[in-house]
TORKOL-4160 file (C-alpha; in steps of 0.2 Angstrom, whole numbers, padded with zeros to 4 digits, m for minus):
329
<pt num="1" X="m0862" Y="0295" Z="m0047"/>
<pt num="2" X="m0844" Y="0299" Z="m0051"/>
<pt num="3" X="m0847" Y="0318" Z="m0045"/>
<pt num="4" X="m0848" Y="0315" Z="m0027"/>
<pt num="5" X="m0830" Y="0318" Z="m0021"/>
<pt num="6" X="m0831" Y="0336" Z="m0028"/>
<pt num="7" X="m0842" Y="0345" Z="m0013"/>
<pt num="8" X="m0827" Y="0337" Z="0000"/>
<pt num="9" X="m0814" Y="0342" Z="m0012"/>
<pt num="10" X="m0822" Y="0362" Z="m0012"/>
<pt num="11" X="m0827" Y="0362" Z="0007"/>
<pt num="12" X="m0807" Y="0359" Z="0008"/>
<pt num="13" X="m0804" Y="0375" Z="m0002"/>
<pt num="14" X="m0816" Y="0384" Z="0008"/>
<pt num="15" X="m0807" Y="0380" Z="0024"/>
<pt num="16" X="m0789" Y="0385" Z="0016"/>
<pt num="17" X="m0795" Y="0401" Z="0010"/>
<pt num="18" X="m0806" Y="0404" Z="0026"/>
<pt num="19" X="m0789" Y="0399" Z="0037"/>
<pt num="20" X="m0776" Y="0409" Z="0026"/>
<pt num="21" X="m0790" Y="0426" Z="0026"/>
<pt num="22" X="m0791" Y="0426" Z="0044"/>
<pt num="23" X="m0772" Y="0423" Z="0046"/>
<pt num="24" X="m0768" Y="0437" Z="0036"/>
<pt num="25" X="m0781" Y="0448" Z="0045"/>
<pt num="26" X="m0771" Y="0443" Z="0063"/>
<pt num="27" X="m0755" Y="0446" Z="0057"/>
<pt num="28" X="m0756" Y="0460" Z="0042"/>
<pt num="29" X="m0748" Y="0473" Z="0053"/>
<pt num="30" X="m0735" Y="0465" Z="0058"/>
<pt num="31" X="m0728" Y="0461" Z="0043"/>
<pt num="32" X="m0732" Y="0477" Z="0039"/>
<pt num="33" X="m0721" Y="0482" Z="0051"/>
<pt num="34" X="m0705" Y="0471" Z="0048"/>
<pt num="35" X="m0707" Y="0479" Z="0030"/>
<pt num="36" X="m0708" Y="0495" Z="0036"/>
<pt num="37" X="m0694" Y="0491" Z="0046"/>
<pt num="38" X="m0682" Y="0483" Z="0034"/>
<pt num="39" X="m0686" Y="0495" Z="0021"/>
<pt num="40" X="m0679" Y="0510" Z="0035"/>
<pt num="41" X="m0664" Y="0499" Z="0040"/>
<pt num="42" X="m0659" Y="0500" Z="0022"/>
<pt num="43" X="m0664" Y="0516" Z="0014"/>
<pt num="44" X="m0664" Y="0525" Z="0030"/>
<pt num="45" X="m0647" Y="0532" Z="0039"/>
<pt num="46" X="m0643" Y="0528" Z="0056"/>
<pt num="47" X="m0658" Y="0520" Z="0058"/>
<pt num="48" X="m0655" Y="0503" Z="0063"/>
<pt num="49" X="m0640" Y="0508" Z="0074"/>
<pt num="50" X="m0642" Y="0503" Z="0093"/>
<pt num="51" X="m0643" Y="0520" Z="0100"/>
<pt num="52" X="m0659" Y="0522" Z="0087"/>
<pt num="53" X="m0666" Y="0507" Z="0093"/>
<pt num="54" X="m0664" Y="0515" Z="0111"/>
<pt num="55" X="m0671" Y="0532" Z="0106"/>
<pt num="56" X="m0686" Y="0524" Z="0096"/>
<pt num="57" X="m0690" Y="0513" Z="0114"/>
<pt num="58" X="m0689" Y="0528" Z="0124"/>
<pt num="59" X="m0700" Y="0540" Z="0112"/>
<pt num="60" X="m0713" Y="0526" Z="0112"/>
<pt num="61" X="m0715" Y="0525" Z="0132"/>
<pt num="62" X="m0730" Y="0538" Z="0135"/>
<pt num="63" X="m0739" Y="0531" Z="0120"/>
<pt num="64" X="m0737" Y="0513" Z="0127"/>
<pt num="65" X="m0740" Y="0514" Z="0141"/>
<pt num="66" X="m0755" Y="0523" Z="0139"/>
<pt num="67" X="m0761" Y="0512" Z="0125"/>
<pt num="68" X="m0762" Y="0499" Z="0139"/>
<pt num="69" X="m0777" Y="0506" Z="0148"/>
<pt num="70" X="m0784" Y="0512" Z="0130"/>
<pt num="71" X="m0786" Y="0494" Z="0123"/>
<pt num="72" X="m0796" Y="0490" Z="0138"/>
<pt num="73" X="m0806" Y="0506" Z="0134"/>
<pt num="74" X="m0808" Y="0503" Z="0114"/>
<pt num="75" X="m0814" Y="0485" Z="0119"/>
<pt num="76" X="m0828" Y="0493" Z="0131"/>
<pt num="77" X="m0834" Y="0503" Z="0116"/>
<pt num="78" X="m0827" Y="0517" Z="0124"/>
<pt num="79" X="m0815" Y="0530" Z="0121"/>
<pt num="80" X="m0804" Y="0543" Z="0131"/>
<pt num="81" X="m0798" Y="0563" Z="0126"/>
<pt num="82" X="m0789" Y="0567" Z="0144"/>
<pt num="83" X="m0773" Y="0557" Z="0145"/>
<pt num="84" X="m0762" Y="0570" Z="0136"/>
<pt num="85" X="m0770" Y="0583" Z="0147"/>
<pt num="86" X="m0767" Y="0569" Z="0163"/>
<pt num="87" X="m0749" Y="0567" Z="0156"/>
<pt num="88" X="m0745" Y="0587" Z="0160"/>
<pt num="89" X="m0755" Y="0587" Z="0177"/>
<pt num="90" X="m0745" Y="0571" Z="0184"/>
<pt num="91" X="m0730" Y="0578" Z="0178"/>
<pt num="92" X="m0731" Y="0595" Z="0185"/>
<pt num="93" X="m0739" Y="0589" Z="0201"/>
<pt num="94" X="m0725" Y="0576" Z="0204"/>
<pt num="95" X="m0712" Y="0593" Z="0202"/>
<pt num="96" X="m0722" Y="0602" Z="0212"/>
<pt num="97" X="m0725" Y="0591" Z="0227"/>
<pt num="98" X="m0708" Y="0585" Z="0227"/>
<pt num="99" X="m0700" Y="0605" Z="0228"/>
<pt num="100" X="m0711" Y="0608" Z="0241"/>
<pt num="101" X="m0708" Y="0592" Z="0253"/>
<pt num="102" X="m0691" Y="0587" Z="0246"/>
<pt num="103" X="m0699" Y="0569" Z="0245"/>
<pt num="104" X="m0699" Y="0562" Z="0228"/>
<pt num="105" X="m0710" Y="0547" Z="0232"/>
<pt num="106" X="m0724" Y="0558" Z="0239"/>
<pt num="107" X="m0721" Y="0569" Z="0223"/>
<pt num="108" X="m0723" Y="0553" Z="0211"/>
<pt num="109" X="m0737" Y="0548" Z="0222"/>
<pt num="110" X="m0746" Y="0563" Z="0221"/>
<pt num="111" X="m0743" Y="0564" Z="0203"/>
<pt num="112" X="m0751" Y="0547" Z="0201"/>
<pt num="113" X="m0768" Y="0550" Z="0214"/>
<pt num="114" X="m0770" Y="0565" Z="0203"/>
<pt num="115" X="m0771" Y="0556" Z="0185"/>
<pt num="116" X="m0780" Y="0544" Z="0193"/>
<pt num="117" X="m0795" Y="0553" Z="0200"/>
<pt num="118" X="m0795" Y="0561" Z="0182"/>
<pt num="119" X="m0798" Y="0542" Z="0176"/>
<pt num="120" X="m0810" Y="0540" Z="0191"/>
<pt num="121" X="m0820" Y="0555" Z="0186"/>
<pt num="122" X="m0824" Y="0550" Z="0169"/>
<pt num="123" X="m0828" Y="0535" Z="0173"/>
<pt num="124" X="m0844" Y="0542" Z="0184"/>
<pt num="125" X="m0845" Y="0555" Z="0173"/>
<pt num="126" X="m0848" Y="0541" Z="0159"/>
<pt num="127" X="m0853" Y="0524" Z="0168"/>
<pt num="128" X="m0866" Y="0534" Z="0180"/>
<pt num="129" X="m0872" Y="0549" Z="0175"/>
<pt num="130" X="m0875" Y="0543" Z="0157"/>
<pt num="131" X="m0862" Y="0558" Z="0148"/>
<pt num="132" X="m0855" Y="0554" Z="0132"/>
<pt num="133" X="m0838" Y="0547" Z="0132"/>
<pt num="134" X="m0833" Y="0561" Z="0119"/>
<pt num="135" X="m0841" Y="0574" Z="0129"/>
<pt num="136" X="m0836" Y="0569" Z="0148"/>
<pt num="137" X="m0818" Y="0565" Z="0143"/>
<pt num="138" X="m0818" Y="0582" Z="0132"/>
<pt num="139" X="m0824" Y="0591" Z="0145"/>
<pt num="140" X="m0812" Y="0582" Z="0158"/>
<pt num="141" X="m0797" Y="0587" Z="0145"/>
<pt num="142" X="m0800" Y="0606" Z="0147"/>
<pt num="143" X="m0803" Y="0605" Z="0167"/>
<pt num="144" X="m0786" Y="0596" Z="0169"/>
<pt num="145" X="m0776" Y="0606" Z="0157"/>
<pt num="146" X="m0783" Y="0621" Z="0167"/>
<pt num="147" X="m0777" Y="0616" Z="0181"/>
<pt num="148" X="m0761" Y="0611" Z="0174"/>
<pt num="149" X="m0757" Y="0629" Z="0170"/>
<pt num="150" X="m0763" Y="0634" Z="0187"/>
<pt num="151" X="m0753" Y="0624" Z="0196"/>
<pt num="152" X="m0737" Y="0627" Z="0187"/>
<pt num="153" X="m0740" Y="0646" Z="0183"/>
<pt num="154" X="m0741" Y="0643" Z="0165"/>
<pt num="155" X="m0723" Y="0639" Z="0164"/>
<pt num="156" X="m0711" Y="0624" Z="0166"/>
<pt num="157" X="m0708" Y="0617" Z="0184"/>
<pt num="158" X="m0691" Y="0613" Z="0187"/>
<pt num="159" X="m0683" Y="0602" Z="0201"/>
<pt num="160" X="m0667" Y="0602" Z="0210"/>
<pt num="161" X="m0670" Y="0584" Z="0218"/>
<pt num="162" X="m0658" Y="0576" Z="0208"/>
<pt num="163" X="m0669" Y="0556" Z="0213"/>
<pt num="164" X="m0682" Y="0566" Z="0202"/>
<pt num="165" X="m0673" Y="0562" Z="0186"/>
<pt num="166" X="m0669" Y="0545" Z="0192"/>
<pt num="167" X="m0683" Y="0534" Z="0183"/>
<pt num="168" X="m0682" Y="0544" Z="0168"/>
<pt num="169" X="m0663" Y="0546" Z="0166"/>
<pt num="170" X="m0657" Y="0529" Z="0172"/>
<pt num="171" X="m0649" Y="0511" Z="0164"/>
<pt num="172" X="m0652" Y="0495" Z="0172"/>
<pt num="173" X="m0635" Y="0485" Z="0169"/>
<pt num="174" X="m0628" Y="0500" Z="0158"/>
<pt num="175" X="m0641" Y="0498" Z="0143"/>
<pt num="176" X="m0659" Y="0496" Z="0145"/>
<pt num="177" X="m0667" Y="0512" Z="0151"/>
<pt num="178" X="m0678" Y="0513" Z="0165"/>
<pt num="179" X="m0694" Y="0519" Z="0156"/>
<pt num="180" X="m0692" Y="0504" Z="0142"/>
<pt num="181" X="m0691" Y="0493" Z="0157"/>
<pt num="182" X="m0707" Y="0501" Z="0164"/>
<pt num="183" X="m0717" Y="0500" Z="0147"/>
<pt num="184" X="m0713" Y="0481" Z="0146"/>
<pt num="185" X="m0718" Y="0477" Z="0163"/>
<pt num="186" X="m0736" Y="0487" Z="0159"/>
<pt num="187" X="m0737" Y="0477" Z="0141"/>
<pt num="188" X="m0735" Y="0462" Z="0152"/>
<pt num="189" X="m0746" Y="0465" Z="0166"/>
<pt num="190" X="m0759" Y="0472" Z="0155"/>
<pt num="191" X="m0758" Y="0458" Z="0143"/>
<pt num="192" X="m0761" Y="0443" Z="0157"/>
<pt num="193" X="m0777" Y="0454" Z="0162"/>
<pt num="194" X="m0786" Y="0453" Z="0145"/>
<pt num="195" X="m0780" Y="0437" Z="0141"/>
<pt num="196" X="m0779" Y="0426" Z="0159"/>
<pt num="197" X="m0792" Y="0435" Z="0168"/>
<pt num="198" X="m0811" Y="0437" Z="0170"/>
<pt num="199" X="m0810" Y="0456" Z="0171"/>
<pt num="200" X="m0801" Y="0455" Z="0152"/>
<pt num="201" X="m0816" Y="0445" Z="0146"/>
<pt num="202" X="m0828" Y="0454" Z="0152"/>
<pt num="203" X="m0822" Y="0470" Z="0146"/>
<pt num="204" X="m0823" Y="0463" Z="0128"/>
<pt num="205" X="m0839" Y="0454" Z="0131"/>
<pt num="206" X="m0845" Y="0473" Z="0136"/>
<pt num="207" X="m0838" Y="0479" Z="0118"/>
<pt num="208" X="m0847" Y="0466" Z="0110"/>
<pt num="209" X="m0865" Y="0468" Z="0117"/>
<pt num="210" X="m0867" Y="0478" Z="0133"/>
<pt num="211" X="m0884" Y="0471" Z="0136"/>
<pt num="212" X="m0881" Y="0455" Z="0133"/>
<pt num="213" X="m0865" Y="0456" Z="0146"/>
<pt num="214" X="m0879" Y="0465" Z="0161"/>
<pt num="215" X="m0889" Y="0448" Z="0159"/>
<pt num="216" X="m0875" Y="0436" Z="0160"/>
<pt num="217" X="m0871" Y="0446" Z="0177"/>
<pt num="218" X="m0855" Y="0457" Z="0173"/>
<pt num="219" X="m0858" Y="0474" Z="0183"/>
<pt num="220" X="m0855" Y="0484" Z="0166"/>
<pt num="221" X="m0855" Y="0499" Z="0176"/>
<pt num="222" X="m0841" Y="0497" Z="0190"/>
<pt num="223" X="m0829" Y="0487" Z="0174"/>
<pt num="224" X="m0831" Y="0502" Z="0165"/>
<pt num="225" X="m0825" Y="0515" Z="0179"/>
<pt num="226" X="m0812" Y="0502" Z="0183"/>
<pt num="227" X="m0805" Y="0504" Z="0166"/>
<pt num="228" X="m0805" Y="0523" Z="0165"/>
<pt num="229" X="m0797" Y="0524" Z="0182"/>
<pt num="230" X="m0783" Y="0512" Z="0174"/>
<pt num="231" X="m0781" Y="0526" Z="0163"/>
<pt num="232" X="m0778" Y="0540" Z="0172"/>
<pt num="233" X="m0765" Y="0528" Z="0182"/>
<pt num="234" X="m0756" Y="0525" Z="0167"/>
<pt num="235" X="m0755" Y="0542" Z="0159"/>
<pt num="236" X="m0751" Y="0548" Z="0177"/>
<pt num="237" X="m0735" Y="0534" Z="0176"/>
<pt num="238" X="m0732" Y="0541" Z="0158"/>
<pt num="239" X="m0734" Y="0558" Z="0163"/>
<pt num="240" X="m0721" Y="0557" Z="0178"/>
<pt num="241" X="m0708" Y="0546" Z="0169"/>
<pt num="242" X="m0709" Y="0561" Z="0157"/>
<pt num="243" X="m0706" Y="0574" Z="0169"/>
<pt num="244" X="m0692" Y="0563" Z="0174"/>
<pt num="245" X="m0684" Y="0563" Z="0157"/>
<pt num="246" X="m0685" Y="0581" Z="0154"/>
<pt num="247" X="m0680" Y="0586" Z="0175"/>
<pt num="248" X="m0696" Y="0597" Z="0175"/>
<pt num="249" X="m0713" Y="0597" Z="0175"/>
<pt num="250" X="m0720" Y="0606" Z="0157"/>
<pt num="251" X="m0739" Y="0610" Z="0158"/>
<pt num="252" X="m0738" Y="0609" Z="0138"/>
<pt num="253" X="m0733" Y="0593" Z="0137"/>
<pt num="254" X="m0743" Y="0580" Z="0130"/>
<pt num="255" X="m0753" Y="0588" Z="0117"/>
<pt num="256" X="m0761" Y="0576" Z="0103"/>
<pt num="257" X="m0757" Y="0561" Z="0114"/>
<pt num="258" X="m0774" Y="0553" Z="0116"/>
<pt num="259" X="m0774" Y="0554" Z="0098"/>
<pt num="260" X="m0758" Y="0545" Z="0094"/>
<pt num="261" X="m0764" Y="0531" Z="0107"/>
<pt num="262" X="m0781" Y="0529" Z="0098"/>
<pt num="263" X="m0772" Y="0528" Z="0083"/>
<pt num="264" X="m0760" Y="0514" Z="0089"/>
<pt num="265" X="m0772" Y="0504" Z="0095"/>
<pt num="266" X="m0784" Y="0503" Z="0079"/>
<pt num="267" X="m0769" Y="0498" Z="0067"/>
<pt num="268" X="m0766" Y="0483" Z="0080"/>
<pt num="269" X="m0781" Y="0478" Z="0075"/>
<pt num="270" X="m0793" Y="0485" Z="0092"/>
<pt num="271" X="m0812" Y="0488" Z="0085"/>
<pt num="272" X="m0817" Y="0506" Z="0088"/>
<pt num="273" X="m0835" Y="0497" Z="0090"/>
<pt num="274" X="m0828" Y="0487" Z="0104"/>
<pt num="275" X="m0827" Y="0468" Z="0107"/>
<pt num="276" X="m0811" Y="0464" Z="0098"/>
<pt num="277" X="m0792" Y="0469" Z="0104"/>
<pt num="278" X="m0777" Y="0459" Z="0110"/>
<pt num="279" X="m0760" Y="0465" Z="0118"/>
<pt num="280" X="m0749" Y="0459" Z="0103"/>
<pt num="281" X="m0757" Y="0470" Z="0091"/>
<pt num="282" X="m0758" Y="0484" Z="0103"/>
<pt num="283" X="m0738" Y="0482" Z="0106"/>
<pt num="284" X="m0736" Y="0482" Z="0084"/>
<pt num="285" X="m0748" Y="0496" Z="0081"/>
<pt num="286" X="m0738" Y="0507" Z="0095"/>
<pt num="287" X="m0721" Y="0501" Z="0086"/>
<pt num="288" X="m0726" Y="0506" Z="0069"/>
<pt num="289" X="m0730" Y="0525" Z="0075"/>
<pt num="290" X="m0716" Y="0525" Z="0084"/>
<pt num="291" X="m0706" Y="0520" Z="0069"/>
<pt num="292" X="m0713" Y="0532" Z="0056"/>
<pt num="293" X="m0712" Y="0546" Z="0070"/>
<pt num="294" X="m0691" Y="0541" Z="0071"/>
<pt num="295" X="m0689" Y="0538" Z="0052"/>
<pt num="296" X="m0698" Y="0555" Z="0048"/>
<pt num="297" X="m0685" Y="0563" Z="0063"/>
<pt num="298" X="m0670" Y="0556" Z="0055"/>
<pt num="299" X="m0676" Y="0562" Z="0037"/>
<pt num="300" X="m0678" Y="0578" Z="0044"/>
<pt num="301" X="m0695" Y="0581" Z="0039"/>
<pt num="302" X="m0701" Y="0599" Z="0047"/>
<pt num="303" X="m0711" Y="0595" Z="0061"/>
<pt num="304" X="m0730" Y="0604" Z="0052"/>
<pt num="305" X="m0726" Y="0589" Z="0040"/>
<pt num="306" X="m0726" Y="0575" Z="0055"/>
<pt num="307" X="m0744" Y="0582" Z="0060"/>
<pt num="308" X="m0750" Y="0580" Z="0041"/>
<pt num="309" X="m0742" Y="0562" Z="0043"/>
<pt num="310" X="m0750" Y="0559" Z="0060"/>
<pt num="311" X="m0766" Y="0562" Z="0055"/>
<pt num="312" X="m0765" Y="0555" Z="0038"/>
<pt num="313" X="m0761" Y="0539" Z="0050"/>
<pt num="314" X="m0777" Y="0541" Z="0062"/>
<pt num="315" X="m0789" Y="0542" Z="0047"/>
<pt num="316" X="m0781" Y="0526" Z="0039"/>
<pt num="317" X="m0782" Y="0517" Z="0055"/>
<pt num="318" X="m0800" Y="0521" Z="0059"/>
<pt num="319" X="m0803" Y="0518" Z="0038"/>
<pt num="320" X="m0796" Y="0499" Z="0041"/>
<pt num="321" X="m0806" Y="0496" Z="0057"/>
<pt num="322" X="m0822" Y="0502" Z="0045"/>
<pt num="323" X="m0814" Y="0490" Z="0032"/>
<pt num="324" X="m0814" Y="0477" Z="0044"/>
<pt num="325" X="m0833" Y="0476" Z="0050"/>
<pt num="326" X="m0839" Y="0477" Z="0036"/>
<pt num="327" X="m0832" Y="0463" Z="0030"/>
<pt num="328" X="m0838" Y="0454" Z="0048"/>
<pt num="329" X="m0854" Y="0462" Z="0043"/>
């Protein structure tokens, strides 16, 4: 009779360990991060100075603001090739327009419808006509960096408007950076949609059963071309404030970007099977790729030996998303 308390005593031991194993699981990478990130400030010159903090914000602007769109994508169950492609078209379509009418906004504006019907056109391709995301978005990829090099001549695109370079080049009260500004207000906006609207629920309720989302009366269909066209918007904005930056429009630009948003999105902690992703994770995940990229720049590591540590990143990524549903399995 004496034995009774001891089932109480190891239902509390259940719950610490089950509290403390999905705390850690939430908030592995970011301490992950600050390690990372202390371990740089010491052992790494120059690396916690303020102008590296400002470079490190400004090289993670495409990535982050595309990661945005992509997080809403991975939660669908979906995945996206084009942006990198998107990235050059907007850029060089921006540069073009604007030569050719001497008005920036129509340029930016062009640059943005264009990235955007991209985003619209694989979701059709994917959402209505059935196509694989792999296979629409890969095909999508090669059409736009086709047209890309059409459009520019194969070569870079440059512009003598000098409010072409303004968003790319300018400090809002001396220090912040347009472009970092820009990235936070998508990281906010994007964050209150997964998290404080109905279209953020129901993009993960798609992820997590498709079905079972149709009968609870979520048009699967539209949510998912809305999403994809929220892509191409966003790598169209990268794309331009990229342009900006560099005063010219370069068709070769963002090569390997999808990759290094996928990438960023999985080590926050978004499923590749859809149904689980938040913003925070998306924002750490974008952070540590950002900071490896500057660590290995400052270290001078040759640039064939970034791609070996790119990849090496991806495959680890997608290995602890693996990781992670089996254990949920």
């Amino acid at each position: 009779m004496t034995s009774s308390p001891a089932p109480k005593t190891s239902a509390k031991a259940d719950k610490r360990s089950d509290f403390f194993r999905v705390t850690l699981e939430q908030y592995s990478m970011m301490v992950i991060f600050v390690v990372l990130f202390v371990a740089a400030s010491i052992w790494v010159e120059n690396f916690a100075t303020l102008n590296n903090m400002k470079t490190l914000l400004l090289q993670i602007v495409q990535v982050g603001i595309a990661a945005c769109a992509m997080l809403f994508l991975l939660a669908t169950g979906d995945f996206d090739l084009s942006p990198g492609a998107v990235v050059a078209l907007s850029g060089v379509i921006a540069a073009v327009v604007t030569n050719r009418t001497g008005s920036v906004a129509l340029g930016f504006a062009a640059g943005i419808t264009a990235g955007s019907l991209v985003g619209l056109l694989n979701g059709v391709l994917v959402a209505k006509a059935g196509i694989s995301a792999m296979i629409a978005t890969l095909g999508t990829q090669q059409i736009t960096r086709g047209l890309t090099f059409i459009t520019s001549g194969g070569k870079a695109v440059g512009v003598s408007n000098e409010g072409f370079y303004w968003i790319g080049s300018y400090q809002l009260f001396g220090f912040l950076p347009i472009p970092v500004l820009v990235m936070g207000c998508f990281f906010a906006v994007f964050g209150y949609l997964l998290g404080r609207t109905i279209f953020g629920r129901n993009s993960l309720a798609i992820g997590g059963n498709a079905e079972a989302a149709k009968l609870a009366g979520i048009n699967v269909a539209r949510t998912r071309i809305i999403i994809f066209t929220l892509l191409g918007f966003c790598a169209a904005v990268a794309g331009i404030i990229l342009a900006s930056q560099m005063t010219s429009g370069q068709p070769n630009e963002g090569l390997g970007l999808e990759l290094r948003v996928i990438a960023a999105c999985v080590l926050g902690g978004v499923s590749l099977s859809g149904g689980i992703g938040t913003m925070m994770g998306t924002i750490v995940g974008v952070l540590i790729m950002g900071m490896l990229q500057d660590v290995m720049n400052l270290l001078r590591i040759e640039t064939f030996w970034q791609y070996v540590v790119s990849g090496a990143v991806l495959l680890a990524a997608v290995l602890i998303d693996r990781l992670k549903q089996r254990r949920t399995a």
